[in-house]
C-alpha positions in Angstrom: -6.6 -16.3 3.8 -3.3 -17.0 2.5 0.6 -16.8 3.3 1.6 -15.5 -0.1 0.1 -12.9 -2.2 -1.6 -14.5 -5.3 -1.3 -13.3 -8.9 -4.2 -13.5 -11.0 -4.2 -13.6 -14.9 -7.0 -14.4 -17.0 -6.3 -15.2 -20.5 -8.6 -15.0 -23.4 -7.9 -18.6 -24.3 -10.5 -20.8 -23.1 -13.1 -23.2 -23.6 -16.9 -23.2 -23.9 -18.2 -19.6 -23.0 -15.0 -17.9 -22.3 -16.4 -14.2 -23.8 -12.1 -14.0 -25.0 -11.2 -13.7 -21.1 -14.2 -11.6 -19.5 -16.0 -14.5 -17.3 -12.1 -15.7 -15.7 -11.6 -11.4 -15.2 -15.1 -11.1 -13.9 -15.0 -14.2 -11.8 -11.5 -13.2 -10.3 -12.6 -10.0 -9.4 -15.7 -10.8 -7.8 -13.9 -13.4 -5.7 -13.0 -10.5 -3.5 -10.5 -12.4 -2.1 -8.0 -10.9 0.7 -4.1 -11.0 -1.1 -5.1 -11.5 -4.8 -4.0 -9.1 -7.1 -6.1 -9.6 -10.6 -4.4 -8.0 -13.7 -5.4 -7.2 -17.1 -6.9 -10.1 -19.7 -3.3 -11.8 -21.3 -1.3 -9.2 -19.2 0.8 -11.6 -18.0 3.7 -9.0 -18.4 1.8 -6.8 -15.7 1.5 -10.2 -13.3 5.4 -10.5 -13.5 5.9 -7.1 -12.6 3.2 -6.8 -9.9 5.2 -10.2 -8.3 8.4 -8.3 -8.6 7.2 -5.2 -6.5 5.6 -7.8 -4.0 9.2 -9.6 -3.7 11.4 -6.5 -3.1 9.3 -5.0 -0.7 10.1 -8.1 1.5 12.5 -8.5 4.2 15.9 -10.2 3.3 
């Protein structure tokens, strides 16, 4: 669905019926989308990493 691979974070800041990050993790995952990697609630460490592993498998 798209050219580049997507990183998905949810925090647990948020407003109105956030549930401290579980509707943005729950709505991410059940997008089901085709290159979206979701990580952990505030793991944003685990996003950076995942995008780091996505860029070196590329080509030069």
């Amino acid at each position: 669905i798209v050219a580049a691979p997507v990183v998905a974070v949810p925090t647990s800041v948020g407003y109105g019926a956030a549930f401290d990050g579980l509707a943005a993790l729950l709505t991410m995952l059940n997008s089901c989308a085709a290159g979206v990697a979701v990580v952990n609630i505030d793991n944003g460490f685990g996003g950076a990493m995942f995008a780091l592993r996505a860029l070196r498998r590329q080509p030069r």
